[in-house]
Residue frames as a rotation matrix with the C-alpha (Angstrom) as fourth column:
UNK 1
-0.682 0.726 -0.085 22.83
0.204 0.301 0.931 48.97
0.702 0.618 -0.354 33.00
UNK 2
-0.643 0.596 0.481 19.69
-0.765 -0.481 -0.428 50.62
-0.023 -0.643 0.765 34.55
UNK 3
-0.764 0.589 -0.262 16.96
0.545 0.807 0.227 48.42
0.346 0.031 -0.938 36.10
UNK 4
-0.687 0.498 0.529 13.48
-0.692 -0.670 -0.267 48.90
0.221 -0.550 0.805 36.76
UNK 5
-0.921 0.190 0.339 10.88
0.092 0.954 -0.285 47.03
-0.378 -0.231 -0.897 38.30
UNK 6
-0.324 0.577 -0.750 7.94
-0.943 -0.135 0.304 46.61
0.074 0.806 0.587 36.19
UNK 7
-0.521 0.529 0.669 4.95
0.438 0.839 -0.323 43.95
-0.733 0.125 -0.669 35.67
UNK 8
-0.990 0.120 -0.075 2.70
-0.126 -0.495 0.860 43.73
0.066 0.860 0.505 32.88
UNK 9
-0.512 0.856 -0.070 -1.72
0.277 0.087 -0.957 44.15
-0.813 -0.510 -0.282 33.61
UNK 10
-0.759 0.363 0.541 -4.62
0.376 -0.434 0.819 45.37
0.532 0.825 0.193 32.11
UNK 11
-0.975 0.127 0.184 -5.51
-0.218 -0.723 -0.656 48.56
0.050 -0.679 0.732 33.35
UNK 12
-0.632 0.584 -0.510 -8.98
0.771 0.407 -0.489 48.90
-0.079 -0.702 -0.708 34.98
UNK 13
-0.170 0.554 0.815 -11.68
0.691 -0.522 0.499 51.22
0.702 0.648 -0.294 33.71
UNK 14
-0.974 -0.093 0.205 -12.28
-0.069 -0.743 -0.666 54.62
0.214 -0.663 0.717 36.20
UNK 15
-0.117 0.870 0.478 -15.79
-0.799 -0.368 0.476 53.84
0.590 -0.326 0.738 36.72
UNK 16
0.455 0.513 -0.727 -15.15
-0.265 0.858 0.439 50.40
0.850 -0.007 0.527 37.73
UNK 17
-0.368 -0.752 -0.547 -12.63
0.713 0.150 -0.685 51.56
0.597 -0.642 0.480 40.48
UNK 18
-0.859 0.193 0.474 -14.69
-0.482 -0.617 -0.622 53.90
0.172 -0.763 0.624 41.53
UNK 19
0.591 0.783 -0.191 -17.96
-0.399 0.491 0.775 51.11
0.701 -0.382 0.603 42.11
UNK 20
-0.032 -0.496 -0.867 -14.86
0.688 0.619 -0.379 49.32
0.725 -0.609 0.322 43.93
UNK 21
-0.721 -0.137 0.680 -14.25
-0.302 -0.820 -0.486 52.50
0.624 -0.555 0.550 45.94
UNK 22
-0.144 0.874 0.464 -18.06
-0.735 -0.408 0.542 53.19
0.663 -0.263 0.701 46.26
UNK 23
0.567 0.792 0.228 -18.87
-0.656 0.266 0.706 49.35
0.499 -0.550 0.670 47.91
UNK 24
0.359 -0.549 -0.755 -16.16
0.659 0.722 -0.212 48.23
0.661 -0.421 0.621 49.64
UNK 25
-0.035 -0.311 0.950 -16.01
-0.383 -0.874 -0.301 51.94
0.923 -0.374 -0.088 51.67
UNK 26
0.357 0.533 0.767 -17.25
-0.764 -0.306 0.568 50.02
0.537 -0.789 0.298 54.84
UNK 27
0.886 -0.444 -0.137 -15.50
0.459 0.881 0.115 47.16
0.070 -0.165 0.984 54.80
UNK 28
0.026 -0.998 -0.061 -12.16
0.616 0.064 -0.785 49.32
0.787 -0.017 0.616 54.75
UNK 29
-0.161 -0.241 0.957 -13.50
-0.311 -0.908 -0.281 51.66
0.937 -0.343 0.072 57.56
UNK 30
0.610 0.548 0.572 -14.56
-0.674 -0.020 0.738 48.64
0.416 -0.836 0.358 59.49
UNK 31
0.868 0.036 -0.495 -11.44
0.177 0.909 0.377 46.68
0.463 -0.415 0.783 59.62
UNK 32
0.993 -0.041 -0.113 -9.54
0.102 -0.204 0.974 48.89
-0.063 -0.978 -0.199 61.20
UNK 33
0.433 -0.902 -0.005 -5.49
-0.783 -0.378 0.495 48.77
-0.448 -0.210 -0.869 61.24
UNK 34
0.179 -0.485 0.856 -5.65
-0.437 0.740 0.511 45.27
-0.881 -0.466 -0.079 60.08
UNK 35
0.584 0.392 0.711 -5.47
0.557 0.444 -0.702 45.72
-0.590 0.806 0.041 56.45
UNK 36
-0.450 -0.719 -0.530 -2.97
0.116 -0.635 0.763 47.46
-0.886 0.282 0.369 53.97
UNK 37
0.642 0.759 0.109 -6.01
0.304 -0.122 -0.945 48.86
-0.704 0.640 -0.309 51.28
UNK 38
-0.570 -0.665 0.483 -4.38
0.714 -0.110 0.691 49.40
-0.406 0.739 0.537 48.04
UNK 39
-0.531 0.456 -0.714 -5.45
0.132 -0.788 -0.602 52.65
-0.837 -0.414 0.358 46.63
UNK 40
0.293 0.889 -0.352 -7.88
-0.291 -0.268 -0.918 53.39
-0.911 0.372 0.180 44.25
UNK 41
0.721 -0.260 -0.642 -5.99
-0.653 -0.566 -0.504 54.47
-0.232 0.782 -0.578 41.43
UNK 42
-0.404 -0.868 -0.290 -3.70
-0.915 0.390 0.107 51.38
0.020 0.308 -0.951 41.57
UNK 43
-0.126 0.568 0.813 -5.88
-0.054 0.815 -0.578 48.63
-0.991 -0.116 -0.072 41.48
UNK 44
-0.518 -0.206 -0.830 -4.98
-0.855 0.157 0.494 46.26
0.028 0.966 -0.258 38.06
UNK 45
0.888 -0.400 0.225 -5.05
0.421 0.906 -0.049 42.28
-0.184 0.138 0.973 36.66
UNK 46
-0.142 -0.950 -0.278 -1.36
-0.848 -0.028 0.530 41.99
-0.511 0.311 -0.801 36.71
UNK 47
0.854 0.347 -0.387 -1.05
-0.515 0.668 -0.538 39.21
0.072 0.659 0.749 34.01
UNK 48
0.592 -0.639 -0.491 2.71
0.529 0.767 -0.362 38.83
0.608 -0.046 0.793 34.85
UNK 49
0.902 -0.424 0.079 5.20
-0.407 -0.776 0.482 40.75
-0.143 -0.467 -0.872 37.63
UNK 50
0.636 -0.768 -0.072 8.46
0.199 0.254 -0.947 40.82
0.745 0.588 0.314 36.11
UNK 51
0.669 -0.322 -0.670 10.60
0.709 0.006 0.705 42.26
-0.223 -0.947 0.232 38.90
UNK 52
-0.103 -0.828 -0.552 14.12
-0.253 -0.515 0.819 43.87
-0.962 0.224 -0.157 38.26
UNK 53
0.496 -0.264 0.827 14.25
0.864 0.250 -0.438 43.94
-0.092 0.931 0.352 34.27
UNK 54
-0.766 -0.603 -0.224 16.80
0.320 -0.659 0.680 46.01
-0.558 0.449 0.698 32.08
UNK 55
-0.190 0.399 -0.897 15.43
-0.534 -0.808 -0.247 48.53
-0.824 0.433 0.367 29.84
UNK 56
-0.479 -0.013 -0.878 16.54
-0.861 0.205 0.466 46.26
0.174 0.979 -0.110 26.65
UNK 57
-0.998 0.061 -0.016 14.82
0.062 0.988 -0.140 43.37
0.008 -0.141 -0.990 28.06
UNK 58
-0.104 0.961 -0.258 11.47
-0.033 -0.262 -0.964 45.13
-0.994 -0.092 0.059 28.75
UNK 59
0.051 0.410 -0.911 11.40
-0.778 -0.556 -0.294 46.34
-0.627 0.723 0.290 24.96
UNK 60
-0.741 -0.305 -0.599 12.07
-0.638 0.597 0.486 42.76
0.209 0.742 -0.637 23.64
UNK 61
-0.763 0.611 -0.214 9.29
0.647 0.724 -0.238 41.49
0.009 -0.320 -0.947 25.70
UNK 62
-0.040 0.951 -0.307 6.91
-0.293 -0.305 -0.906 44.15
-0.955 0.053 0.291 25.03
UNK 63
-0.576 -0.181 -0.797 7.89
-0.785 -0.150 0.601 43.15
-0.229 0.972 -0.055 20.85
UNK 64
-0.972 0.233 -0.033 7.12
0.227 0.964 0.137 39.37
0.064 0.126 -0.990 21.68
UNK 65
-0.790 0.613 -0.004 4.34
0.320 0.406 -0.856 40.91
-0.523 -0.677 -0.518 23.65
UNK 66
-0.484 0.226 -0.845 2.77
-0.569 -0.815 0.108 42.58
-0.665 0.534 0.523 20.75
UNK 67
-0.672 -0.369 -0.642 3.15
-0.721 0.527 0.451 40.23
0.172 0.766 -0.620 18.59
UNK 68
-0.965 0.170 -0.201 1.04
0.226 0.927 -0.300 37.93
0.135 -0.335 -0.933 20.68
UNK 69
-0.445 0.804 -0.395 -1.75
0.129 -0.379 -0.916 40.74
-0.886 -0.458 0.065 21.10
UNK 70
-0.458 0.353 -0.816 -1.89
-0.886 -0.259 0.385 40.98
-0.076 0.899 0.431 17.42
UNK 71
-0.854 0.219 -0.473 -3.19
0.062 0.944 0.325 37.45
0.517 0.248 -0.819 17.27
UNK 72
-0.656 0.722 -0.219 -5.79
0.658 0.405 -0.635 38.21
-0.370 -0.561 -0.741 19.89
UNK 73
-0.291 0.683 0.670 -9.18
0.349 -0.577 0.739 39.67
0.891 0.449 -0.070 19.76
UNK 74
-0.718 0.145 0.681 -10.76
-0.510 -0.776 -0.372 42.10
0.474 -0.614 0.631 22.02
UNK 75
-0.183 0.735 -0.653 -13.10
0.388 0.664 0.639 40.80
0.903 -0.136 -0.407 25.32
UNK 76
0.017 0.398 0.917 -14.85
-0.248 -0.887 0.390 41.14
0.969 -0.234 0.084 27.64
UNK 77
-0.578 -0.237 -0.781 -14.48
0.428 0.727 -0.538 40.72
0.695 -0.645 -0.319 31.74
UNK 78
0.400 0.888 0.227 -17.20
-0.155 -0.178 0.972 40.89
0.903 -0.424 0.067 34.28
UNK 79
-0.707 -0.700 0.102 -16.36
0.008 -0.153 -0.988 42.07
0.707 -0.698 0.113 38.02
UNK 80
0.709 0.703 0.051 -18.33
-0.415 0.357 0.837 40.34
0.570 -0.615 0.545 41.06
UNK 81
0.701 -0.155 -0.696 -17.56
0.580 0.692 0.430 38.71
0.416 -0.705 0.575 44.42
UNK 82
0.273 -0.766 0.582 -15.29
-0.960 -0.252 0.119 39.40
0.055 -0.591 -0.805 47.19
UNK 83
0.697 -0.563 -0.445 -12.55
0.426 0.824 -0.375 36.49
0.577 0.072 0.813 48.39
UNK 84
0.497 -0.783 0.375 -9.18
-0.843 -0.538 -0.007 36.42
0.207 -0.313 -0.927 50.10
UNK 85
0.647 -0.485 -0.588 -6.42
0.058 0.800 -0.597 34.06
0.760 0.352 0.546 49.53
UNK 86
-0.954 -0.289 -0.085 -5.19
-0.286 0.780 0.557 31.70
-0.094 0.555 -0.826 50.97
UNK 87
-0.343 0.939 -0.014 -8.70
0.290 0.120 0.950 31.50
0.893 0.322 -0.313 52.57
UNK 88
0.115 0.294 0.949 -10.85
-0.378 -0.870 0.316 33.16
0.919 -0.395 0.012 54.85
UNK 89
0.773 -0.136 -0.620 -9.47
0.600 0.474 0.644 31.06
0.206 -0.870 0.448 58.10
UNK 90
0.139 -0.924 -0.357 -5.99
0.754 -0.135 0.643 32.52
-0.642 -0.358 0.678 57.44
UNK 91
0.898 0.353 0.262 -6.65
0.415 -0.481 -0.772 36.00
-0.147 0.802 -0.578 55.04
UNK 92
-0.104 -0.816 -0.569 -3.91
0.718 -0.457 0.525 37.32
-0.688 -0.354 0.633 53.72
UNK 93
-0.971 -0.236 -0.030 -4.75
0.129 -0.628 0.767 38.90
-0.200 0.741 0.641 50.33
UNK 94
0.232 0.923 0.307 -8.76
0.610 0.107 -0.785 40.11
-0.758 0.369 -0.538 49.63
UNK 95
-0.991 -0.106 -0.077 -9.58
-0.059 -0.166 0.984 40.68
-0.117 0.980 0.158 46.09
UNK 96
0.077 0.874 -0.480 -12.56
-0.679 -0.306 -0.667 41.45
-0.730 0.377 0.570 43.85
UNK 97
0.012 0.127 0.992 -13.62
0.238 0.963 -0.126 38.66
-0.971 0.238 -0.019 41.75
UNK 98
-0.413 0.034 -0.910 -13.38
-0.840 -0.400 0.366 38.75
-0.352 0.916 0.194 37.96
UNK 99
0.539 0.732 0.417 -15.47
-0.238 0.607 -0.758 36.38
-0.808 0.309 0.501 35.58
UNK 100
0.101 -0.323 -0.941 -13.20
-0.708 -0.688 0.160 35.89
-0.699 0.650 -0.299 32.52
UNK 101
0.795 0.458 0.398 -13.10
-0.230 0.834 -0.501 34.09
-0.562 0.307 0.768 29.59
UNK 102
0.855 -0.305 0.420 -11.31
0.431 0.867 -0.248 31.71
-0.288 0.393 0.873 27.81
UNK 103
0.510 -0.601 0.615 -9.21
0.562 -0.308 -0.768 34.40
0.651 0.737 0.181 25.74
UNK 104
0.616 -0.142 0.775 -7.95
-0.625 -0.686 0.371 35.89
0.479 -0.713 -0.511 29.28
UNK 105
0.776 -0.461 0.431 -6.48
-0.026 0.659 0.751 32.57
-0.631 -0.594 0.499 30.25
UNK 106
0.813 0.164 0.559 -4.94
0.446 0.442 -0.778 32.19
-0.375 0.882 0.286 27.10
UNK 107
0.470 -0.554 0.687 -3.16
0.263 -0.656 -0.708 35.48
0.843 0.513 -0.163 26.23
UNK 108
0.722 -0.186 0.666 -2.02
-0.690 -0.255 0.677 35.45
0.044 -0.949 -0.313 29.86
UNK 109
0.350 -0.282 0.893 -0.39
0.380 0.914 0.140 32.02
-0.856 0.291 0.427 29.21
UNK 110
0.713 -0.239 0.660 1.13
0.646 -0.143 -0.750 33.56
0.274 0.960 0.052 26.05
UNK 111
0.700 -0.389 0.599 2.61
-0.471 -0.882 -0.022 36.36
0.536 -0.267 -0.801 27.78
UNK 112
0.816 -0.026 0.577 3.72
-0.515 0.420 0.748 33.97
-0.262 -0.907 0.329 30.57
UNK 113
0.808 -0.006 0.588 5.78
0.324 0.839 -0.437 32.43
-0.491 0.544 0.681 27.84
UNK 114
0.795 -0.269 0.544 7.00
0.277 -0.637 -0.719 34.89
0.540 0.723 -0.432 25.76
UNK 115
0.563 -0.390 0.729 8.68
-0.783 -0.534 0.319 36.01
0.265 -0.750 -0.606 29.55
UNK 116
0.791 -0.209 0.575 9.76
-0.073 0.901 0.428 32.55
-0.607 -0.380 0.697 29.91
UNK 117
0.749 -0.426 0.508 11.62
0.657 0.577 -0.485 32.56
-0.087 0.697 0.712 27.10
UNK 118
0.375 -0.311 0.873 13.57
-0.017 -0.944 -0.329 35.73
0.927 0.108 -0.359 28.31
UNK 119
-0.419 -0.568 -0.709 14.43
0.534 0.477 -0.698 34.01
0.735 -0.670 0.103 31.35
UNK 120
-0.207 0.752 0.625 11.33
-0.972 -0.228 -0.047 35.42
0.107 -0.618 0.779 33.50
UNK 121
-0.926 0.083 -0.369 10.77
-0.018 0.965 0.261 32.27
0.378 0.248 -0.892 34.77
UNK 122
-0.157 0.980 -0.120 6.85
0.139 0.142 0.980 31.05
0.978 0.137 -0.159 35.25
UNK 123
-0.051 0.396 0.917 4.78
-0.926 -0.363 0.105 32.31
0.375 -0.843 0.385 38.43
UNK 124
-0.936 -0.303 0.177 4.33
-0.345 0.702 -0.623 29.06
0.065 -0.644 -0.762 40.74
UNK 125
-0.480 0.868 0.129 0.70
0.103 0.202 -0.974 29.31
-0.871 -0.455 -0.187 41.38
UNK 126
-0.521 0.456 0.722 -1.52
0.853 0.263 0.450 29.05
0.016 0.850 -0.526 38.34
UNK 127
-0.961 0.053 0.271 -3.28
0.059 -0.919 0.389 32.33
0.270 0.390 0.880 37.08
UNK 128
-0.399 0.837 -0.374 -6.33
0.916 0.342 -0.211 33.32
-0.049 -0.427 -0.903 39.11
UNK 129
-0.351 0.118 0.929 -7.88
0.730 -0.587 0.350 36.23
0.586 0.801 0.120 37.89
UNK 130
0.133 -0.035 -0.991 -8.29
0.877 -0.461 0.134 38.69
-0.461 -0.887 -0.031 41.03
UNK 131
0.335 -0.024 0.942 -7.94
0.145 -0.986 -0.076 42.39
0.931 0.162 -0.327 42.16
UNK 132
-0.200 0.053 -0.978 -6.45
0.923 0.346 -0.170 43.04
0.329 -0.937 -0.118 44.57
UNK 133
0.668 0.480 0.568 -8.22
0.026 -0.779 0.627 45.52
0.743 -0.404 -0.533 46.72
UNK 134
0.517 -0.328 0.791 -5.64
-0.661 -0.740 0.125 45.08
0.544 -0.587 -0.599 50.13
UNK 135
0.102 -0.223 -0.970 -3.28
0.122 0.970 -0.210 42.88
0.987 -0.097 0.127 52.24
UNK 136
0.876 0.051 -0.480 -3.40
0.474 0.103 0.875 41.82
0.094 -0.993 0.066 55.91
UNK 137
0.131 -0.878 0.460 -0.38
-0.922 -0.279 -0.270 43.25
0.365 -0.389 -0.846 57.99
UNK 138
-0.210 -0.299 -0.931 1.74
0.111 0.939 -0.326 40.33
0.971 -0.172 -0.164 58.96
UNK 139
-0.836 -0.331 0.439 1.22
-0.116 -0.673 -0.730 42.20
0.537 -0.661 0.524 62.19
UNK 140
-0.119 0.992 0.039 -2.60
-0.393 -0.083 0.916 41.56
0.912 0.093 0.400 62.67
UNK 141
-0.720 -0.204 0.663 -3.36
-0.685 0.358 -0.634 40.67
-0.108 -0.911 -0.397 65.85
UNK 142
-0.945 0.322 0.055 -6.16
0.326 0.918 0.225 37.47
0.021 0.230 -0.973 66.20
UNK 143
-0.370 0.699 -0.612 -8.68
0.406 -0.471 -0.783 39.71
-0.836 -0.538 -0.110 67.30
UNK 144
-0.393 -0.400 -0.828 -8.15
-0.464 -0.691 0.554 41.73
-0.794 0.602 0.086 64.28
UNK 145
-0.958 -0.015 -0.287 -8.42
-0.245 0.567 0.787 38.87
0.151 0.824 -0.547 62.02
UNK 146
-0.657 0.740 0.145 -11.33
0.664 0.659 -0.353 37.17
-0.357 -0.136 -0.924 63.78
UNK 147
-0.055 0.789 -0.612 -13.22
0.038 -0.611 -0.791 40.78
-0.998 -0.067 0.004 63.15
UNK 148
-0.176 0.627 -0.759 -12.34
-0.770 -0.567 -0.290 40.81
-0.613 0.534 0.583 59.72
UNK 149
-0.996 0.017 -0.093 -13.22
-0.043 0.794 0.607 37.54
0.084 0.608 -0.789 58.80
UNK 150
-0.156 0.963 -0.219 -16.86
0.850 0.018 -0.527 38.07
-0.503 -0.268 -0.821 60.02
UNK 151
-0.191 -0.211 -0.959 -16.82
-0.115 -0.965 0.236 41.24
-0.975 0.156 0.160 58.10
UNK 152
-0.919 -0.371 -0.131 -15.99
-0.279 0.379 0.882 39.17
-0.278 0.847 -0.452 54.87
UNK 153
-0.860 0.464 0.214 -18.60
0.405 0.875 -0.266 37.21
-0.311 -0.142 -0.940 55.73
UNK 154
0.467 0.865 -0.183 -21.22
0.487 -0.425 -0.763 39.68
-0.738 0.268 -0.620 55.89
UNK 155
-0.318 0.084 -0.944 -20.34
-0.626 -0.767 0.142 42.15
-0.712 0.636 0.297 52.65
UNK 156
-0.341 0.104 0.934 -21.62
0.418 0.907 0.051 41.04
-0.842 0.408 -0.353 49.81
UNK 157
-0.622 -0.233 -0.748 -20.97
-0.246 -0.848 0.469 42.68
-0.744 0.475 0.470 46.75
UNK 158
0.721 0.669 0.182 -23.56
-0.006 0.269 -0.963 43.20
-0.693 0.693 0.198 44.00
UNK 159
0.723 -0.063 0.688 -22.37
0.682 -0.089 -0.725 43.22
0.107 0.994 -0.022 40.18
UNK 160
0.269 0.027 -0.963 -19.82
0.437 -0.894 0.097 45.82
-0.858 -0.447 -0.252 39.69
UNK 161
0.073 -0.220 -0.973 -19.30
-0.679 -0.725 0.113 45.98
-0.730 0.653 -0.203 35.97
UNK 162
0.725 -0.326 0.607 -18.07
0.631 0.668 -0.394 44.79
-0.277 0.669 0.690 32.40
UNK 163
0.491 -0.187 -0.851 -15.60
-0.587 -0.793 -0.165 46.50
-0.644 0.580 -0.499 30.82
UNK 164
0.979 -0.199 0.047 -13.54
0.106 0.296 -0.949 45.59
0.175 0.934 0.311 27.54
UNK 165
0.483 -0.835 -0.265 -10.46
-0.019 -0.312 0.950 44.57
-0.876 -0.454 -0.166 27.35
UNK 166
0.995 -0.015 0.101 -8.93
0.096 -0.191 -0.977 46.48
0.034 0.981 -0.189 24.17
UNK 167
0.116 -0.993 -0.033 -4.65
-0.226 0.006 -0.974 46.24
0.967 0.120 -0.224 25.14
UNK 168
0.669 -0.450 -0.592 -2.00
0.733 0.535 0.421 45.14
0.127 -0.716 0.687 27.70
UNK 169
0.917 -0.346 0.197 -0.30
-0.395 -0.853 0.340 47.83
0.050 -0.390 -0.919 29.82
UNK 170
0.161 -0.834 -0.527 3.38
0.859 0.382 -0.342 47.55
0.487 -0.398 0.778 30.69
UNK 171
0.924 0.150 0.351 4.08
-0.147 -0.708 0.691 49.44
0.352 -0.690 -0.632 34.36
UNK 172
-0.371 -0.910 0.185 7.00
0.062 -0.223 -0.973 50.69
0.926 -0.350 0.139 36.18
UNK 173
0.735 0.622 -0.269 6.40
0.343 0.001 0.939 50.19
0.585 -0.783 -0.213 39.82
UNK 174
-0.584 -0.799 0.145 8.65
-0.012 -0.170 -0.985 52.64
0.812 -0.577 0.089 42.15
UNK 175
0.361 0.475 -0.802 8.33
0.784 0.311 0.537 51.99
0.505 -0.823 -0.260 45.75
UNK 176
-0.123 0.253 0.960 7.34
-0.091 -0.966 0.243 54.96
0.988 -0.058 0.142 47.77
UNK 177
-0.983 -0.147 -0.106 7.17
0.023 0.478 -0.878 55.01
0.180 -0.866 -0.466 51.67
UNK 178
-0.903 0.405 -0.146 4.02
-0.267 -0.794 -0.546 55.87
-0.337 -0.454 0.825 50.85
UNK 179
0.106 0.351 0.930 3.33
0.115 0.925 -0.362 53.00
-0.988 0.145 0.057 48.75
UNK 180
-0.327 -0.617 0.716 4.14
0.640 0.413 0.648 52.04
-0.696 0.670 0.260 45.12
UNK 181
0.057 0.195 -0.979 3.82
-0.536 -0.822 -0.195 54.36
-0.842 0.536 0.057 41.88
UNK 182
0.086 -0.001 0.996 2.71
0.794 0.604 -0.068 52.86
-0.602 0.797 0.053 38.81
UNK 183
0.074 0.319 -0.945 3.49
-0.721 -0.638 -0.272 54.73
-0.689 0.701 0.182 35.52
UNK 184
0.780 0.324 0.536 2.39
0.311 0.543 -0.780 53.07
-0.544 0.775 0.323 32.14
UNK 185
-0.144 -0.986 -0.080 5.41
0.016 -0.084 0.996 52.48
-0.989 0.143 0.028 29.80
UNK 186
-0.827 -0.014 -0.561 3.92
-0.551 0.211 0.807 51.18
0.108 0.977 -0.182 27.07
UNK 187
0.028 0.726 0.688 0.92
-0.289 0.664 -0.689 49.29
-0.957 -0.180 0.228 26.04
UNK 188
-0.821 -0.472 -0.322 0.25
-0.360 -0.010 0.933 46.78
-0.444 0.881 -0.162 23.26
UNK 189
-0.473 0.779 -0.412 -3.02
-0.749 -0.602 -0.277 46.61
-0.464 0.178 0.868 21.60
UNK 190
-0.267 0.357 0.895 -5.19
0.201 0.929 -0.311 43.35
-0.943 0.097 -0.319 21.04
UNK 191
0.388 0.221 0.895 -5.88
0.859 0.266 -0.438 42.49
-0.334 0.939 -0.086 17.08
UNK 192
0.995 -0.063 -0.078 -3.63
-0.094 -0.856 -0.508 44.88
-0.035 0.513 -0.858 15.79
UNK 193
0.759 -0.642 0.106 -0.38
0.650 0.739 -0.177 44.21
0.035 0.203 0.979 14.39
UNK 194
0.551 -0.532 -0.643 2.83
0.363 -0.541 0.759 45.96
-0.751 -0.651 -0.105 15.96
């Protein structure tokens, strides 16, 4: 039985990764070695990372996951702020804020389920709507950190978008030494019945 590893997001519009690109260019040229920048073109909302799944497992949880998107309607999420978890004493992950509403917590928490019940068991941390844009190197030296936490401090991103969110992606994620490769497997389409 082949595995692959695979999570399930919702993909990110090409203008709204390139405003990420466009204002966060100095902040990745000014912090130096002490960040691992995730690249453009992979920057999601993962809604769940599944890990190792079998083929027939993916396609029974993309059915469930259908099934649950047919029930939803289409919305809308708004992309502002910078951050970095856990918090900016001790950064390890920085991310682009997302505004989202109600029906984002919801079908996320449906999905979250649906995987539960397939023996994906639930994420630990509660569902915090993010991008990530890059992680620290465990490596960082203090220097390092201290510069980019003052860094954080000063950027301050305007607005950088709305976009609609009209389906849920399922992704294959091979690791490259060059860093991961998403390819879209499938996607299942909000109000619209599988």
């Amino acid at each position: 039985m082949s595995l692959l590893r695979a999570f399930i997001a919702i993909e990110i519009p090409f203008e709204i990764k390139q405003a990420i690109s466009r204002q966060t260019a100095s902040l990745r040229q000014s912090s130096g070695r002490a960040v691992r920048w995730v690249s453009v073109e992979n920057i999601h909302l993962t809604l769940k990372f599944l890990g190792q799944v079998s083929s027939a497992n993916l396609e029974l949880l993309a059915q469930s996951v259908r099934a649950e998107c047919a029930h939803s309607t289409p919305f809308s999420i708004a992309v502002e702020g910078l951050g970095c978890f856990p918090n900016a004493r001790r950064p390890r992950v920085l991310w682009i804020g997302l505004s989202a509403p109600p029906a984002l917590i919801h079908l996320q928490h449906q999905i979250e389920t649906s995987a539960n019940r397939l023996g994906y068991p639930p994420d630990e941390k509660p569902f915090s709507p993010h991008l990530t844009i890059g992680r620290v190197r465990e490596q960082a030296s203090t220097a390092e950190l201290q510069t980019l936490r003052l860094l954080l401090e000063q950027t301050h991103l305007p607005s950088l978008g709305t976009f609609s969110v009209n389906e849920i992606c399922f992704y294959r994620s091979d690791l490259k030494p060059d860093g991961p490769v998403y390819t879209r497997i499938s996607t299942a389409r909000l109000g619209e019945n599988p």
